[in-house]
PAVEX-532692 format. One record per residue (C-alpha): chain; x, y, z. Coordinates in Angstrom, 3 decimals, decimal comma, m for minus. Each point is the difference from the previous one (the first is absolute). Layout:
<pts>
<pt><kette>A</kette><u>X</u><v>Y</v><w>Z</w></pt>
...
</pts>
This chain:
<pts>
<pt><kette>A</kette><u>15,703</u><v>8,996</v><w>m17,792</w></pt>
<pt><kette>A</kette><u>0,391</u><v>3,595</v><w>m0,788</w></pt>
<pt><kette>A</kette><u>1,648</u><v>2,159</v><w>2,733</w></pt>
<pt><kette>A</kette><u>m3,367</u><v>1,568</v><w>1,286</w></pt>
<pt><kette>A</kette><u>m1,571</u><v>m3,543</v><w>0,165</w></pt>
<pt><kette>A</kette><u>3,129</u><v>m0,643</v><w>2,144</w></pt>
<pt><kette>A</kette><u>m0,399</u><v>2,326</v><w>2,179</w></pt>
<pt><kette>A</kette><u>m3,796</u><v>m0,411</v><w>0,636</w></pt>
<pt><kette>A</kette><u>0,583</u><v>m2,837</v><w>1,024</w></pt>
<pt><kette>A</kette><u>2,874</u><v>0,538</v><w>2,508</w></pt>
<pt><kette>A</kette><u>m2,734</u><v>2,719</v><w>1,254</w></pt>
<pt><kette>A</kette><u>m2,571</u><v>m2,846</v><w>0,495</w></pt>
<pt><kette>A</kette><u>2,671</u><v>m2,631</v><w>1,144</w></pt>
<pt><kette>A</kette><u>2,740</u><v>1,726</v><w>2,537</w></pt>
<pt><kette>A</kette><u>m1,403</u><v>3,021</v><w>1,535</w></pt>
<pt><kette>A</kette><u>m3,036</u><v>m1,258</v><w>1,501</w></pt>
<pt><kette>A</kette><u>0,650</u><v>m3,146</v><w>2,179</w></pt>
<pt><kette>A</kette><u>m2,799</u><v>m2,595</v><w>m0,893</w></pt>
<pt><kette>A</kette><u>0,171</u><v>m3,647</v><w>m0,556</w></pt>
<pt><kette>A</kette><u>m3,457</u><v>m1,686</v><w>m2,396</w></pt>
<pt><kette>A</kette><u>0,577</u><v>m3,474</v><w>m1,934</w></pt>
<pt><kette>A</kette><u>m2,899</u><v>m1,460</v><w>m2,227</w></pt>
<pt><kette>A</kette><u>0,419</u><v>m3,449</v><w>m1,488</w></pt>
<pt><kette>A</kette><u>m1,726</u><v>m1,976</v><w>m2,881</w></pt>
<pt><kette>A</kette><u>m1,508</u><v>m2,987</v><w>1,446</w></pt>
<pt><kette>A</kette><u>m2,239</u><v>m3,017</v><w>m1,598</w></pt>
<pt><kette>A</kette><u>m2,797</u><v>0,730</v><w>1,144</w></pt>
<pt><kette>A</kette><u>0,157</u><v>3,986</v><w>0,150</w></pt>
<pt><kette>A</kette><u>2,160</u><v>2,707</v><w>1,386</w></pt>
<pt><kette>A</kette><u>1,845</u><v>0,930</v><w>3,032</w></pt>
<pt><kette>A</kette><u>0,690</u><v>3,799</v><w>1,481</w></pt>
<pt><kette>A</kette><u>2,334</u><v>0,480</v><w>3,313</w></pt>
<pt><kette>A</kette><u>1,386</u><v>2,932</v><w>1,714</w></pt>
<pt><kette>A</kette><u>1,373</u><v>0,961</v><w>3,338</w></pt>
<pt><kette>A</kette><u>m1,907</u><v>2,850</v><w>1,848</w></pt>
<pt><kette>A</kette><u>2,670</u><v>2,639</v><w>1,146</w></pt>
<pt><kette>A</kette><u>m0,224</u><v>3,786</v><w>m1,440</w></pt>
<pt><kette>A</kette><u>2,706</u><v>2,209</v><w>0,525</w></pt>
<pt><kette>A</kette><u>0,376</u><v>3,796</v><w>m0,153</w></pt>
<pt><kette>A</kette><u>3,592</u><v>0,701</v><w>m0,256</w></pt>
<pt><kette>A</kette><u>1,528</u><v>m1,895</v><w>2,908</w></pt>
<pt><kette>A</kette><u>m2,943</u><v>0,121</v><w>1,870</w></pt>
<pt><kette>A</kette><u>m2,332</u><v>m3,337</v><w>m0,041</w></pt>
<pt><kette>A</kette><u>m3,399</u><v>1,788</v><w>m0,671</w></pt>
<pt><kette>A</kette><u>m1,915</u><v>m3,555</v><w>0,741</w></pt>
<pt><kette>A</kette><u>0,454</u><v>m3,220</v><w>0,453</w></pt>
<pt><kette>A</kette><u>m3,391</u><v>m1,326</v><w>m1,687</w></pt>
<pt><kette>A</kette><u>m0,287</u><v>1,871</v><w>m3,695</w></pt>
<pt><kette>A</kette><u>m2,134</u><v>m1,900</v><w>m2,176</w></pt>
<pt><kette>A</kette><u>2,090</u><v>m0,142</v><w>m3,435</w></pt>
<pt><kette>A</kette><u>m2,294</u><v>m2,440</v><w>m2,273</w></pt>
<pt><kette>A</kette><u>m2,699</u><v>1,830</v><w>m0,692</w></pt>
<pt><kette>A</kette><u>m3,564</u><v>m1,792</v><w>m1,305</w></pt>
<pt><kette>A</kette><u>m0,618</u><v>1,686</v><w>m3,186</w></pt>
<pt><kette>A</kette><u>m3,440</u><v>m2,616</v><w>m1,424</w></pt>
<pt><kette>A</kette><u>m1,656</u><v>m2,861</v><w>0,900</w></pt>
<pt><kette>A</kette><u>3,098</u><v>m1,602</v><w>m2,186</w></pt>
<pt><kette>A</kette><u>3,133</u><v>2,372</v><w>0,237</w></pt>
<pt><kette>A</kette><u>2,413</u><v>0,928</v><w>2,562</w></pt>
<pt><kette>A</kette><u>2,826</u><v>2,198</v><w>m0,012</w></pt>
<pt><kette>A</kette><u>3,137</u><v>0,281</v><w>2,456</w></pt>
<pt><kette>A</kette><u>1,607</u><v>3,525</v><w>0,613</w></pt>
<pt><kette>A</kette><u>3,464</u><v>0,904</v><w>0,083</w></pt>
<pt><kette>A</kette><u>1,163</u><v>3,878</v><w>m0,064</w></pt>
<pt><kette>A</kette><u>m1,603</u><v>3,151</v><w>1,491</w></pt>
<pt><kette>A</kette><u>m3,299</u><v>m2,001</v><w>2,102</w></pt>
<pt><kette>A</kette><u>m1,928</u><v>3,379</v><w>m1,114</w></pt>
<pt><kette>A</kette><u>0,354</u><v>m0,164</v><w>m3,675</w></pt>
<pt><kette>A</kette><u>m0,948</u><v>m3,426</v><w>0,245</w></pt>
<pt><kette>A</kette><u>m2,582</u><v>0,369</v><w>2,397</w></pt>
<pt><kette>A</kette><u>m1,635</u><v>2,790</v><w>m2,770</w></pt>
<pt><kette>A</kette><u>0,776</u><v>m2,427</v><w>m3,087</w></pt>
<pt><kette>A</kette><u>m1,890</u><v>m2,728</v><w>2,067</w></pt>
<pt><kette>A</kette><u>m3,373</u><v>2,014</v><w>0,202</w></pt>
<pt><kette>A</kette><u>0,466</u><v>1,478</v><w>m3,554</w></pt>
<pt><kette>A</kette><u>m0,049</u><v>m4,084</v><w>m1,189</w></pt>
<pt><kette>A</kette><u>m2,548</u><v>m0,923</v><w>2,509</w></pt>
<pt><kette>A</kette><u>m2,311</u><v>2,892</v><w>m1,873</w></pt>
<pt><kette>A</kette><u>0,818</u><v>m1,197</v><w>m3,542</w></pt>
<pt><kette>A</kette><u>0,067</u><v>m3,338</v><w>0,461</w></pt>
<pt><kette>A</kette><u>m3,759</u><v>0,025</v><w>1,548</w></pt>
<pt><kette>A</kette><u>m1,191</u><v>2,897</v><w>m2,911</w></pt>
<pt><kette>A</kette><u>1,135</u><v>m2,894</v><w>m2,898</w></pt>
<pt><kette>A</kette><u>m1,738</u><v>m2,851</v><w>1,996</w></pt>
<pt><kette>A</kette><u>m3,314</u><v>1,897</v><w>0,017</w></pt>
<pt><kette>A</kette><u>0,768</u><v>1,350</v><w>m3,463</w></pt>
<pt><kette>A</kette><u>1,000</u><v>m3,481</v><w>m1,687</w></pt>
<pt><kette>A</kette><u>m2,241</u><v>m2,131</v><w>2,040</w></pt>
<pt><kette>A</kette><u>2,734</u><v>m1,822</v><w>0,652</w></pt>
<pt><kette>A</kette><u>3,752</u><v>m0,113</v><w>1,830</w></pt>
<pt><kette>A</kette><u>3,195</u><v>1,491</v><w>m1,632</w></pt>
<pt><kette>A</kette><u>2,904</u><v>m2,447</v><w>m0,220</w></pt>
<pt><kette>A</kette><u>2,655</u><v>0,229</v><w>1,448</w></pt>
<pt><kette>A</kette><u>2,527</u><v>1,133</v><w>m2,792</w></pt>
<pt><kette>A</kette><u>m2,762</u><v>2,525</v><w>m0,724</w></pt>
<pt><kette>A</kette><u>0,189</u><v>1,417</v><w>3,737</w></pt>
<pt><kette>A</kette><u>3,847</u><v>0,182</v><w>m0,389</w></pt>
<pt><kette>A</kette><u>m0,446</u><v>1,334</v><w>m3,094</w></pt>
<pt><kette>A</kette><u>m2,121</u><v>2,876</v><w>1,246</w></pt>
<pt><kette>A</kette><u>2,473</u><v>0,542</v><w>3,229</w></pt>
<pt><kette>A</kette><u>3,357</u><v>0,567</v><w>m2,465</w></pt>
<pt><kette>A</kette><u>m2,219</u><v>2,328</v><w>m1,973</w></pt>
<pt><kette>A</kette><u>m0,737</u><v>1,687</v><w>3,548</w></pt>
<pt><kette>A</kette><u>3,561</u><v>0,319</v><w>0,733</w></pt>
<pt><kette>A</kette><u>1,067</u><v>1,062</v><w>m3,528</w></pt>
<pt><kette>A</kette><u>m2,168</u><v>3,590</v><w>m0,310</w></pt>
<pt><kette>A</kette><u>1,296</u><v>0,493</v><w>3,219</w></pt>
<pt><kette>A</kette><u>4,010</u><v>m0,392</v><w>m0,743</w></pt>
<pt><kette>A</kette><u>1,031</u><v>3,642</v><w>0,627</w></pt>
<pt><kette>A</kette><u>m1,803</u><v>m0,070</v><w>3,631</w></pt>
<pt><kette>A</kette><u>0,130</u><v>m3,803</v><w>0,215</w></pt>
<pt><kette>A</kette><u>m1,478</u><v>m2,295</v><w>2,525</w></pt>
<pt><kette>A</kette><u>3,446</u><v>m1,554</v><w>2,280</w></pt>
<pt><kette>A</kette><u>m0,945</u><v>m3,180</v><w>m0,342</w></pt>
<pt><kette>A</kette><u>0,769</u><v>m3,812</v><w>m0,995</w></pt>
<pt><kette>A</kette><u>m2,791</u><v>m2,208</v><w>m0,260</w></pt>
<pt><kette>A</kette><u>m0,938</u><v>m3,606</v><w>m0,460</w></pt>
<pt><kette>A</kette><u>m3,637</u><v>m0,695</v><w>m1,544</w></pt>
<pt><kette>A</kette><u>m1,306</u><v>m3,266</v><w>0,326</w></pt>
<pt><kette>A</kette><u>m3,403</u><v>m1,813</v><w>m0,355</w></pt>
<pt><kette>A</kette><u>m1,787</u><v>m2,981</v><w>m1,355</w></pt>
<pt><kette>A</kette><u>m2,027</u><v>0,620</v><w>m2,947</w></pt>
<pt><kette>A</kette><u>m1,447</u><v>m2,649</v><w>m2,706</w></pt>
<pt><kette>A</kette><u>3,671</u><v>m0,341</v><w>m1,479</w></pt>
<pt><kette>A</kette><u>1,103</u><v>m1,460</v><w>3,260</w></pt>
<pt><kette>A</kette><u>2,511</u><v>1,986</v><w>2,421</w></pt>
<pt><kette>A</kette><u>1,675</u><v>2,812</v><w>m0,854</w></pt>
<pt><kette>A</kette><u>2,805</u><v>2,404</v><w>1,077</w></pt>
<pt><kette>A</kette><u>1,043</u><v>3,437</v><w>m1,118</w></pt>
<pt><kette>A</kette><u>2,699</u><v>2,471</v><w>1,488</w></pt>
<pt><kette>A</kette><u>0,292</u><v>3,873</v><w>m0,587</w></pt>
<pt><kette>A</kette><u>2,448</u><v>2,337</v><w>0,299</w></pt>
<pt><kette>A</kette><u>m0,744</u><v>4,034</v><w>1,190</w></pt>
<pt><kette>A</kette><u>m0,232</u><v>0,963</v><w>m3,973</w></pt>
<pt><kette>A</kette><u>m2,329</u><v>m2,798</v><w>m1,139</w></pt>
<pt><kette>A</kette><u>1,987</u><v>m2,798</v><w>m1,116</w></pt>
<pt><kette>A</kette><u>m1,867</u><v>m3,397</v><w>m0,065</w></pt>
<pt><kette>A</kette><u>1,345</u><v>m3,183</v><w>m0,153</w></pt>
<pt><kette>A</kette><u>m1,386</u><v>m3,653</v><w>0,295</w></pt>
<pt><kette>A</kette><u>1,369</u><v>m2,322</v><w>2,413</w></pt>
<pt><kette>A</kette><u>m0,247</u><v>m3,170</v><w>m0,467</w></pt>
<pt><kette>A</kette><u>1,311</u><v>m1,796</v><w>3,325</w></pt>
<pt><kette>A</kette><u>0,564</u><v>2,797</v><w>2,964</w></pt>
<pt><kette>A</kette><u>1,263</u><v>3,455</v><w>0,410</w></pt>
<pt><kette>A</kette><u>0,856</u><v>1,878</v><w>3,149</w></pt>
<pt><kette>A</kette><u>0,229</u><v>3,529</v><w>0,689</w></pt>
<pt><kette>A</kette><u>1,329</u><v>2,771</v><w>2,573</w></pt>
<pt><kette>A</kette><u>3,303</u><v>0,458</v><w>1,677</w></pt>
<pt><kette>A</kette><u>0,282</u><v>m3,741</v><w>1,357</w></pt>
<pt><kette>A</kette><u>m0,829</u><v>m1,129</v><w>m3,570</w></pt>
<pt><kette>A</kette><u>3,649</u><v>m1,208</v><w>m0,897</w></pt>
<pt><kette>A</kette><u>0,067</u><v>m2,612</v><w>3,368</w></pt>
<pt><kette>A</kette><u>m4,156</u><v>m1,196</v><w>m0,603</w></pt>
<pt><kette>A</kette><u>1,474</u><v>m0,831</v><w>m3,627</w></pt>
<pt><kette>A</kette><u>2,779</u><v>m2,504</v><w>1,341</w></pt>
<pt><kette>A</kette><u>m2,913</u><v>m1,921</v><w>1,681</w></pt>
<pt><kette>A</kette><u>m2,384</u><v>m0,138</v><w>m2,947</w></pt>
<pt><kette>A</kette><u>3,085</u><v>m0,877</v><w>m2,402</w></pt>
<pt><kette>A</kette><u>1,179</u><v>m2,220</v><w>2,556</w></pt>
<pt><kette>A</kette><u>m3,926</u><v>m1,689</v><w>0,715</w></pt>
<pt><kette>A</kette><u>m1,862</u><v>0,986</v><w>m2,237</w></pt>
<pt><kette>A</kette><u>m2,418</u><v>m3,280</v><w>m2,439</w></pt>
<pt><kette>A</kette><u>m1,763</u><v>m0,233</v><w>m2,626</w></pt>
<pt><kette>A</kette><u>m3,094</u><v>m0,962</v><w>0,915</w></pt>
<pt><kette>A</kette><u>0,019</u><v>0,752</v><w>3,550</w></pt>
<pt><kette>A</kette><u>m3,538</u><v>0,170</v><w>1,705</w></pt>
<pt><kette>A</kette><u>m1,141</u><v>3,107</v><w>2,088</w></pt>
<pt><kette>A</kette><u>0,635</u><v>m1,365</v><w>3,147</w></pt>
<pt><kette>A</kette><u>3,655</u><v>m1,001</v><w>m1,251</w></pt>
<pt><kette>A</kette><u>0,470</u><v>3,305</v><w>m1,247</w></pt>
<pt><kette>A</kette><u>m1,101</u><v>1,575</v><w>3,158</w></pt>
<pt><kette>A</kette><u>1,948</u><v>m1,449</v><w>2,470</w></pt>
<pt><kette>A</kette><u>3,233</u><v>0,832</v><w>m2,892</w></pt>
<pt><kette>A</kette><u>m1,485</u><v>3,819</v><w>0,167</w></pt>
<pt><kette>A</kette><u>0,263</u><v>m0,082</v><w>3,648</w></pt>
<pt><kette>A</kette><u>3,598</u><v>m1,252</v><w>m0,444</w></pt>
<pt><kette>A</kette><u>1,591</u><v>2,753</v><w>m2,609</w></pt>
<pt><kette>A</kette><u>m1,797</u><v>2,827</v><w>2,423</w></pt>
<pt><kette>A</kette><u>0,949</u><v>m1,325</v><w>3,394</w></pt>
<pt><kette>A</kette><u>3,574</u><v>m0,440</v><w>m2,190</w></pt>
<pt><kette>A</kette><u>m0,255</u><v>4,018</v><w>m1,010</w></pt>
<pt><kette>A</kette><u>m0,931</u><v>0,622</v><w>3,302</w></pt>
<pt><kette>A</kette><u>3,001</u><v>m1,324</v><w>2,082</w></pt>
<pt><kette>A</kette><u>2,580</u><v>1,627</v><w>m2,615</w></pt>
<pt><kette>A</kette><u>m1,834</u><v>3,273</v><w>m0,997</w></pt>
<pt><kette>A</kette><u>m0,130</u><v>3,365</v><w>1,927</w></pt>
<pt><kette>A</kette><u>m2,597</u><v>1,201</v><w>m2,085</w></pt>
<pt><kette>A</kette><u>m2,238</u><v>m3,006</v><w>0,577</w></pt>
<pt><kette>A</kette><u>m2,320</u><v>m1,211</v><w>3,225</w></pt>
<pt><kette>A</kette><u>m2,840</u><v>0,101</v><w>2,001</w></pt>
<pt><kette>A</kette><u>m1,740</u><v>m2,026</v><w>2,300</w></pt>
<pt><kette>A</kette><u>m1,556</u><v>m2,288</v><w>m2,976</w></pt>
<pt><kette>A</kette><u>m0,118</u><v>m1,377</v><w>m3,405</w></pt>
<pt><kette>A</kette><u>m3,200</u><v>0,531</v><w>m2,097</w></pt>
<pt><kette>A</kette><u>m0,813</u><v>m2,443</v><w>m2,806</w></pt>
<pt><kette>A</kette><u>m2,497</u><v>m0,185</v><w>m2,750</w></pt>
<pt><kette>A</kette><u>m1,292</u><v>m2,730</v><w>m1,625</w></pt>
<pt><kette>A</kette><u>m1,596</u><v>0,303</v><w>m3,036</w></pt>
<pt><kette>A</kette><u>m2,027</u><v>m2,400</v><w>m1,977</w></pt>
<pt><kette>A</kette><u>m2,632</u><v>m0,678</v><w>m1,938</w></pt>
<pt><kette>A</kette><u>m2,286</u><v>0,062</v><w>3,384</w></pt>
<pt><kette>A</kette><u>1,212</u><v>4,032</v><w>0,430</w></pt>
<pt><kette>A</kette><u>2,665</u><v>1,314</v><w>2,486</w></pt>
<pt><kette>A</kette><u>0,773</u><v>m0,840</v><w>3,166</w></pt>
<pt><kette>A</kette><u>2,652</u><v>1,837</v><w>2,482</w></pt>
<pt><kette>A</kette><u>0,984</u><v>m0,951</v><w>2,813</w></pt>
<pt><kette>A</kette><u>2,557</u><v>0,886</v><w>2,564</w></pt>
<pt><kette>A</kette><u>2,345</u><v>m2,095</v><w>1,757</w></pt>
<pt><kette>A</kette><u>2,057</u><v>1,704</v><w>3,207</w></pt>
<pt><kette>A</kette><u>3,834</u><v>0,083</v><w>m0,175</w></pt>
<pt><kette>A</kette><u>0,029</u><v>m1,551</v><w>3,822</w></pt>
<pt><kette>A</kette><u>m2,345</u><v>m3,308</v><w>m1,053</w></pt>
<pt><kette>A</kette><u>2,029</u><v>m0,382</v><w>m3,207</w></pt>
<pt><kette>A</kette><u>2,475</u><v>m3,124</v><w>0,642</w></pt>
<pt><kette>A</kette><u>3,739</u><v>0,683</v><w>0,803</w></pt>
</pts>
C-alpha cells in the first residue's frame, strides 16, 4: 500500500469514531453498525443511521465524515436508478462498487473522508466490496469491518466467524463484534445496533436497542 493509500485510510479508520461489520453469509449478506456520531468530543446523536439503502439490492455502511457519505449516498441512489431505467434492468453489485471507486477517484485532491462497505445480492449470489477515501476496491470474500472500533469487531469475526453461516447466524454474530466495539471503543455507541439483511428477497434493516440486547 503506497503511503497516500495509507494514510487515506487512517483518515477513514481513526479520526472519525464509527464501528460497521458486513459478513458473507449462505444465503446472502449481512451489514451492522452502532448508531453514535460524534463531533469532536461531543456525542452529536445517539441514533445516526450508518447503512445506507442504496437499490432494491445494495446497501452500503458509512464510516468517516457522515456528510461526505451522506452526499456519496444520494449521488449512488441517482445513478444507480438512471442505469436501471436506462438498461431495463439492475446493475450488479461489482458494477455499483465499481462506479463508487470511480466516484471517489476524480475526486482524490478534494476527496470524500470516507470508508465504505458495499454489499448486495445480485444473480452471482452475495457480494461484498470495501473502499477506501481515494477509490480503492477490493472483494471480500468472508467479512470486513470498518471505523475506529474495527480492530476489536475483527477479533469476534476471526474468533466466530463460518463458512456457511445463515443470516440469522450471522446476525446475532454482527450484534456480537458491535456490542464488542461498543464496550471497548470511545469512538463507538448509541442507543442501538442497526442491521441489514440482504438477500435475494431485497433488504431489510432493522434495529435492535442496546438495553433489550442480552447481557
Amino acid at each position: 500500500m503506497t503511503p497516500l493509500k495509507e494514510l487515506s485510510r487512517s483518515v477513514g479508520v481513526r479520526k472519525t469514531g464509527t464501528t460497521t461489520v458486513g459478513m458473507i453469509c449462505k444465503d446472502g449478506v449481512v451489514l451492522a453498525s452502532e448508531t453514535k456520531s460524534t463531533l469532536g468530543y461531543l456525542v452529536a446523536s445517539k441514533e445516526s443511521e450508518k447503512i445506507l439503502q442504496l437499490a432494491d439490492h445494495i446497501a452500503m455502511t458509512i464510516a468517516g465524515a457522515s456528510g461526505d457519505a451522506e452526499s456519496l449516498a444520494r449521488y449512488m441512489k441517482a445513478e444507480l436508478k438512471l442505469f436501471e431505467i436506462e438498461n431495463q434492468r439492475k446493475i450488479s453489485i461489482k458494477g455499483a462498487a465499481t462506479l463508487l471507486a470511480n466516484i471517489l477517484q476524480g475526486s482524490k485532491f478534494y476527496p470524500y473522508y470516507v470508508q465504505l462497505i458495499v454489499a448486495g445480492y445480485d444473480s452471482t449470489g452475495p457480494k461484498i466490496f470495501t473502499l477506501d477515501p481515494l477509490g480503492s476496491v477490493e472483494e471480500e470474500k468472508r467479512f470486513f469491518s470498518t471505523g475506529s472500533g474495527s480492530p476489536i469487531a475483527l477479533g469476534v469475526l476471526e474468533d466466530a466467524y463460518k463458512e456457511g453461516m445463515t443470516v440469522d447466524e450471522a446476525s446475532k454474530l454482527a450484534i456480537r463484534a458491535i456490542k464488542s466495539a461498543i464496550e471497548r471503543d470511545i469512538g463507538s455507541g448509541g442507543r442501538a445496533i442497526d442491521v441489514a439483511v440482504i438477500t435475494k428477497d431485497g433488504v431489510k434493516i432493522t434495529r435492535h436497542e442496546m438495553d433489550k440486547l442480552p447481557k
